[in-house]
N, C-alpha and C positions, 0 to 999 in steps of 0.2 A: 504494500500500500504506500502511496506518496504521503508525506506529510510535508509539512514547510514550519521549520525555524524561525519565529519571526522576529523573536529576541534572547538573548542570551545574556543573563546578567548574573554577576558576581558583587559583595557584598562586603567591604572590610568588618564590620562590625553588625550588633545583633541591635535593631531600633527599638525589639519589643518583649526581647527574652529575660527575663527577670526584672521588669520596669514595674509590675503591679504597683497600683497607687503613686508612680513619681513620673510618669510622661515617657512621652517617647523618644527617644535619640534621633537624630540626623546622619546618618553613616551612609546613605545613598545607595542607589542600587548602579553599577557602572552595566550600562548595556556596552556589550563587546562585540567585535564580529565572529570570534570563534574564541571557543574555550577547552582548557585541558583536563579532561578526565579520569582523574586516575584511578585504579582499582581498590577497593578497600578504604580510600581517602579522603574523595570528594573530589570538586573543582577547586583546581591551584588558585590559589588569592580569594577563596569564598571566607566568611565566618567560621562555615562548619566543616572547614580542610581537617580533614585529623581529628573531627570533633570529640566520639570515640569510637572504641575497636566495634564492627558489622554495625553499625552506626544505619538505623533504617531510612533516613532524609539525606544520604550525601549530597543526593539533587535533586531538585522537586520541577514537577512539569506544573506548567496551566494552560487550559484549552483557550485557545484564542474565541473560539465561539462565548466562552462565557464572559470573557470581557468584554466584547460585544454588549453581550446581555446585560451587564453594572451598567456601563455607560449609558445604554438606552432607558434601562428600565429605571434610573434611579437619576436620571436627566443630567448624568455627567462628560458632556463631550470633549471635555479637558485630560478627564481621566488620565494619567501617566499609567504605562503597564507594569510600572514597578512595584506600585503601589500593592500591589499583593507580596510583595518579596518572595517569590515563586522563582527558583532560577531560570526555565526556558518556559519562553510563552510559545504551543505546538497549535498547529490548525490542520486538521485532518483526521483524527483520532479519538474515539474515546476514551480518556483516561482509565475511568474505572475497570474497561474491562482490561485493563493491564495489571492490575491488580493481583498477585499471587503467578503470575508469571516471566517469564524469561523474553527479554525482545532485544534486536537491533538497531542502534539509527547510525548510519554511515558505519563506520568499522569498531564503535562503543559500543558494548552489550550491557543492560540493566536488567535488574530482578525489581520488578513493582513487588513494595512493600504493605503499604496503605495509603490510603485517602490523606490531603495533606490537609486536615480538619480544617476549617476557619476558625479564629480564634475574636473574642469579644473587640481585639486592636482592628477587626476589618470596619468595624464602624467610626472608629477614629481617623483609620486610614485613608478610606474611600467617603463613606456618608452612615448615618444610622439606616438600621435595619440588612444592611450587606452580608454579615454576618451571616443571620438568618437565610438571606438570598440563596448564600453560598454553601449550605448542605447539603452533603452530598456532590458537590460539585467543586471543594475547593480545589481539586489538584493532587496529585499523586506524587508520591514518597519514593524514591528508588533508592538502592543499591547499587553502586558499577562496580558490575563485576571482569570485563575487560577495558581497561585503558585506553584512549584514543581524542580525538579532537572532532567535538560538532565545531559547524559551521552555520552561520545564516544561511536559510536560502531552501531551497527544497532536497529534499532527502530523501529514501525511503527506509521505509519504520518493515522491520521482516520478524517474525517471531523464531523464534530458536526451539 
């Protein structure tokens, strides 16, 4: 199946992970043209590089259909795609059913681990009620388990 890359971002720090009650950080999300994947580790230069050992989030997908969907449904046509801090935003796919599976994209191979939850910051981040929007649909959790470099642009996504 084709999919397309439409972004790829990397993250030096965490804006929302252990901020309960004290706000949220600015650390940015760097959208890149391609990024490196290592096995076991994560994306070189993310937050969660090395986070720890089979670590289920090394990299997290978001369907570009659903930010679509925030944007429209919730009147924001400004929307940044960062705004979710999801590292590759994919169009072509559904996430969930990658879920407890083994897939391809270019010469990177991932194991889907889970749903990458929405968390109560999506209302801070985007607009209230997003959160709620986003069940079930916020994006998926992997593992890389072969090393390799996506790139923007279109690919194809193969199952293993």
């Amino acid at each position: 199946m084709q999919v397309e890359l439409q972004h790829l971002f990397v993250s030096p720090g965490h804006d929302f992970k252990g901020r309960h009650g004290k706000g949220r950080l600015d650390h940015g999300m760097i959208d890149c043209d391609e990024v490196e994947c290592v096995a076991g580790s994560g994306i070189r230069g993310d937050r969660y590089f090395d986070h720890k050992e089979d670590f289920k989030g090394q990299i997290t997908f978001f369907a570009a259909e659903v930010f679509e969907e925030v944007k429209r449904g919730f009147d924001l046509p400004d929307l940044d795609p960062g705004a979710f801090r999801r590292n590759v935003i994919i169009s072509g796919v559904q996430l969930n059913d990658l879920i407890g599976k083994r897939f391809r994209i270019g010469d990177v191979e991932f194991e889907g681990s889970e749903e990458a939850a929405p968390c109560y910051w999506m209302d801070e981040a985007c607009a209230p009620g997003v959160e709620e929007f986003l069940r079930g649909k916020g994006g998926l959790r992997c593992r890389i388990r072969t090393g390799g470099t996506l790139t923007r642009g279109g690919e194809s996504l193969a199952m293993v």
